[in-house]
C-alpha positions in Angstrom: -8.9 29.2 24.3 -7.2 30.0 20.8 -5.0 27.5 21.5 -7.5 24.9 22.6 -9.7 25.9 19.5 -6.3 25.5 17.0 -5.3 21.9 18.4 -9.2 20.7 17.8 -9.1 21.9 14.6 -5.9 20.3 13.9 -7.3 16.5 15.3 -10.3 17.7 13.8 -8.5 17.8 10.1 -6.8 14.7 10.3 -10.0 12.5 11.4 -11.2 13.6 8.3 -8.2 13.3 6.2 -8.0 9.8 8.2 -11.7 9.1 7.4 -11.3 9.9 3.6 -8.1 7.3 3.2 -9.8 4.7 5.3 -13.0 5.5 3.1 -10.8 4.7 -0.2 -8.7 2.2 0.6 -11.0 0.1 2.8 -14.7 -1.2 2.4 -15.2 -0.1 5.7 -17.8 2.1 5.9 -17.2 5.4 8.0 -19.3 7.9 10.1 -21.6 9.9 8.0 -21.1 12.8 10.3 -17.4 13.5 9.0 -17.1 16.7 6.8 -16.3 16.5 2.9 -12.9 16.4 1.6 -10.6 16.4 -1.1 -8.7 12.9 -1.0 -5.6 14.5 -3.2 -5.5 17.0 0.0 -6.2 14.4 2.2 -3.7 11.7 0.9 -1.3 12.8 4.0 -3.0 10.2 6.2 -2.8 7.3 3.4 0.1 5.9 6.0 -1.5 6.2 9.0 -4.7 4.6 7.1 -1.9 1.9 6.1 -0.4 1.8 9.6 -3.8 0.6 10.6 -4.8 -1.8 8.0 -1.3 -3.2 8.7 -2.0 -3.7 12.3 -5.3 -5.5 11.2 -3.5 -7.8 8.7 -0.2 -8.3 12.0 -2.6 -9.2 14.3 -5.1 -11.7 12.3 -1.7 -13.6 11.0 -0.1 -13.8 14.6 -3.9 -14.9 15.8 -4.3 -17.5 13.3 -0.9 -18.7 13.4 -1.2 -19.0 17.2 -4.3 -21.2 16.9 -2.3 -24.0 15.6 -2.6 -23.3 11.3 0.1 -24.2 9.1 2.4 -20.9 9.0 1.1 -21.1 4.8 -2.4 -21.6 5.0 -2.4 -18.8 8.1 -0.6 -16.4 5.8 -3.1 -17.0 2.8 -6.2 -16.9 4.9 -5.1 -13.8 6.3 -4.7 -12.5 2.4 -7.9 -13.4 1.8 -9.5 -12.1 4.8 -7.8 -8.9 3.9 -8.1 -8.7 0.3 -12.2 -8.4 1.6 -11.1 -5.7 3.9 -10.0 -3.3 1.2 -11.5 -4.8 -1.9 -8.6 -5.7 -3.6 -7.9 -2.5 -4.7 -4.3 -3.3 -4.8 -4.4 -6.9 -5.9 -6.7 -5.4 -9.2 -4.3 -2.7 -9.9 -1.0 -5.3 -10.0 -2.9 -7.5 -12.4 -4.6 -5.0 -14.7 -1.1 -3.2 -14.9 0.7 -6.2 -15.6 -1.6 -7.0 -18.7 -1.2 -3.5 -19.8 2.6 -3.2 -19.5 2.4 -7.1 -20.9 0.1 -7.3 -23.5 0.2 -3.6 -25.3 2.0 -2.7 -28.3 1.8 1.2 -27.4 0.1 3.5 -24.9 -3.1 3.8 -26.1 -3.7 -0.2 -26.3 -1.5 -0.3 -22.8 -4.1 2.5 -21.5 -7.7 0.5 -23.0 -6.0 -3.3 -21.5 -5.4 -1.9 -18.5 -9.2 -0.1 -18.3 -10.6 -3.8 -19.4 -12.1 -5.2 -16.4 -11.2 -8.8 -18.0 -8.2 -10.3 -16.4 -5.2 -11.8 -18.9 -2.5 -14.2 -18.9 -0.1 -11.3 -17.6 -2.2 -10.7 -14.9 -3.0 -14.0 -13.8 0.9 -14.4 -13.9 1.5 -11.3 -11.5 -1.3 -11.9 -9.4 -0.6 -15.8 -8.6 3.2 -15.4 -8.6 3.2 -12.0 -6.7 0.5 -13.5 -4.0 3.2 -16.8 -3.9 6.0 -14.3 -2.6 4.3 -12.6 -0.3 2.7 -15.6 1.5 5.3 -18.2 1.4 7.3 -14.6 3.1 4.4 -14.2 5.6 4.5 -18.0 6.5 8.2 -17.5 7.0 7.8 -15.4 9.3 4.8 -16.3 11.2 6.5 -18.7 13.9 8.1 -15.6 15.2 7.1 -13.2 17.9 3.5 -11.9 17.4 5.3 -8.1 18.3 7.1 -8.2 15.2 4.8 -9.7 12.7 2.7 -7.0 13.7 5.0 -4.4 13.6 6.2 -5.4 10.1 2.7 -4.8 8.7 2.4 -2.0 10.1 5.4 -0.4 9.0 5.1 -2.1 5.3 1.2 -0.6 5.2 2.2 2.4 6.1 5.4 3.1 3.7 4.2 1.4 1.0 0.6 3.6 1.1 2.9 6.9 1.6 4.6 5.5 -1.8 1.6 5.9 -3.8 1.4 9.4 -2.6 4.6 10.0 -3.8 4.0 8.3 -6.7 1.6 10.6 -8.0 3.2 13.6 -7.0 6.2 12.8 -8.6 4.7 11.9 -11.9 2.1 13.3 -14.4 -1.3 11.0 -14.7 -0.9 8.7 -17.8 -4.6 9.5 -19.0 -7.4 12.5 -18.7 -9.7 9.8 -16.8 -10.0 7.4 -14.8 -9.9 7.0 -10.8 -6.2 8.8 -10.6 -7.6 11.3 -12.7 -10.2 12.1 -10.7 -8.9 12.0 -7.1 -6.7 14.5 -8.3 -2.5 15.1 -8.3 -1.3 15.3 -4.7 0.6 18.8 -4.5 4.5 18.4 -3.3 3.6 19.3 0.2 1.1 16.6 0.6 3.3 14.0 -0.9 6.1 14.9 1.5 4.1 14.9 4.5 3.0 11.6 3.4 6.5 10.3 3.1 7.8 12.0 6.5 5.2 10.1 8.5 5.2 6.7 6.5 9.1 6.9 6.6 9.3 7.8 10.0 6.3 5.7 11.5 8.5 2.5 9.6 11.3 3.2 11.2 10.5 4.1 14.7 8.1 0.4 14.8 11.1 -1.5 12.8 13.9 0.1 14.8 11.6 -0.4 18.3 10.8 -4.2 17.2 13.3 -5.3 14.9 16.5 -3.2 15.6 18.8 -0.7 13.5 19.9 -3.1 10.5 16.7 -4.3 9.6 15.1 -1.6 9.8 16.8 0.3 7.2 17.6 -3.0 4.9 13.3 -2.8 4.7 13.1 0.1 4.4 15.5 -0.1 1.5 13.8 -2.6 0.0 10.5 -0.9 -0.2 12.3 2.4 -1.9 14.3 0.7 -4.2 11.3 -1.7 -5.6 8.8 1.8 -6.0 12.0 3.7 -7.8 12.3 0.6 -10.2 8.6 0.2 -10.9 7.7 4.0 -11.2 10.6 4.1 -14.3 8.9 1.2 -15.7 5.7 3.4 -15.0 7.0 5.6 -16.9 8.7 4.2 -19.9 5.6 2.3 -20.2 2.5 4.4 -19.6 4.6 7.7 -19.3 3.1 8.3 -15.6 0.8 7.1 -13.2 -3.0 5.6 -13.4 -4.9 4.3 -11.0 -3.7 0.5 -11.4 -0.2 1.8 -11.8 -0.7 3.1 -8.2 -2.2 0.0 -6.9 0.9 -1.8 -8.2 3.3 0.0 -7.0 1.6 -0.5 -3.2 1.7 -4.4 -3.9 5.0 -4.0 -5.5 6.9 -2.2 -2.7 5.1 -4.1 0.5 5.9 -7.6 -1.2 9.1 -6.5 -1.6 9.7 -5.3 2.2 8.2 -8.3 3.3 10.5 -10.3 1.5 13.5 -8.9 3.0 12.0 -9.1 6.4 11.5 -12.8 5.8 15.0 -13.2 4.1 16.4 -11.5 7.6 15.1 -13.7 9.8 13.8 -17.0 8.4 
């Protein structure tokens, strides 16, 4: 009965945890029956809320590419369709970082461009250019086999949301307000369980779908492009905000993506 009692608990916890990331990342709206917590604490399902808004984004591209759409306008309908989904949360955060890093002489204009809700010529840059990589990649890959489209986004939503967690862990918030500021700093613990099940989830679906090599070169890809763009982070802002985190989810999926597309177009 203990036993019974502990693994209920335990599914109980991660519903909520999964509820809370779902809650944040998504505009879905979730049961109001599920129990408060903290997102900082709860940040170690951020993957397996990626993993699943992955498998919504896999499964609308193979759909619409299977009704007969140019591969490019299925990939940037799919975009749009999910840039509705969560908001653009991630999309916002690339542009109103690249303004900041862009258009600010030091860290407390860098800090005030990136807080304006007004979009600049850095951000428009990012935004179009970064949105032109990753669906031109998408339409590369959409003639393929439904299984691996979907398996890609899954693993790319899943590591590249388990990066943010890192992200903050691994580096002190930038400002004493804000939206990073006041989810709080994921402890180590949190940040490492996040990685272990993004990491592994990515793997296991690329090694299943897409075999040994490309797993790991996408995998790569994704690490190497969140190292580079939290030292920028850094040198720049001297941490992490809340845009900064958003960016470095765009950053590091694009960037998988890329590879994926590279592989196999």
């Amino acid at each position: 009965m203990t036993s019974r009692s502990s693994g209920t608990d335990i599914v109980r916890g991660w519903a909520a945890d999964l509820g809370a990331c779902l809650g944040f990342l998504t505009r879905l709206p979730m049961p109001s029956g599920l129990p408060f917590v903290s997102l900082a604490d709860a940040m170690r399902a951020f993957p397996l809320a990626g993993a699943l808004i992955g498998a919504v984004a896999g499964l609308l591209l193979a759909g619409l590419a299977a009704l007969g759409l140019p591969d490019l306008a299925a990939a940037g309908l799919m975009l749009a369709i999910m840039a509705l989904l969560t908001g653009g949360l991630h999309e916002d955060g690339l542009a109103d970082t690249a303004d900041g890093f862009g258009g600010g002489r030091d860290l407390e204009r860098k800090l005030a461009i990136m807080r304006d809700s007004h979009i600049g010529t850095y951000g428009v840059l990012a935004l179009v250019l970064g949105l032109l990589v990753k669906s031109a990649s998408l339409a590369a890959l959409a003639p393929g086999p439904a299984l691996h489209i979907v398996a890609l986004l899954i693993a790319t939503g899943a590591l590249s949301r388990a990066i943010i967690v890192w992200f903050m862990a691994s580096t002190p918030p930038a400002r004493r307000d804000g939206v990073a500021h006041a989810v709080g700093q994921p402890s180590d613990f949190t940040a490492r369980s996040a990685l272990l099940w993004g990491g592994l989830l990515a793997f296991v679906v690329l090694l299943a779908s897409l075999g040994l090599v490309p797993a790991l070169l996408i995998i790569g890809a994704g690490a190497a492009a969140a190292s580079l763009f939290r030292l920028l982070s850094l040198r720049q802002i001297g941490g992490h905000s809340g845009d900064a985190c958003g960016a470095i989810q765009f950053v590091s999926e694009t960037a998988m993506i890329l590879t994926a597309a590279a592989s196999f177009s």
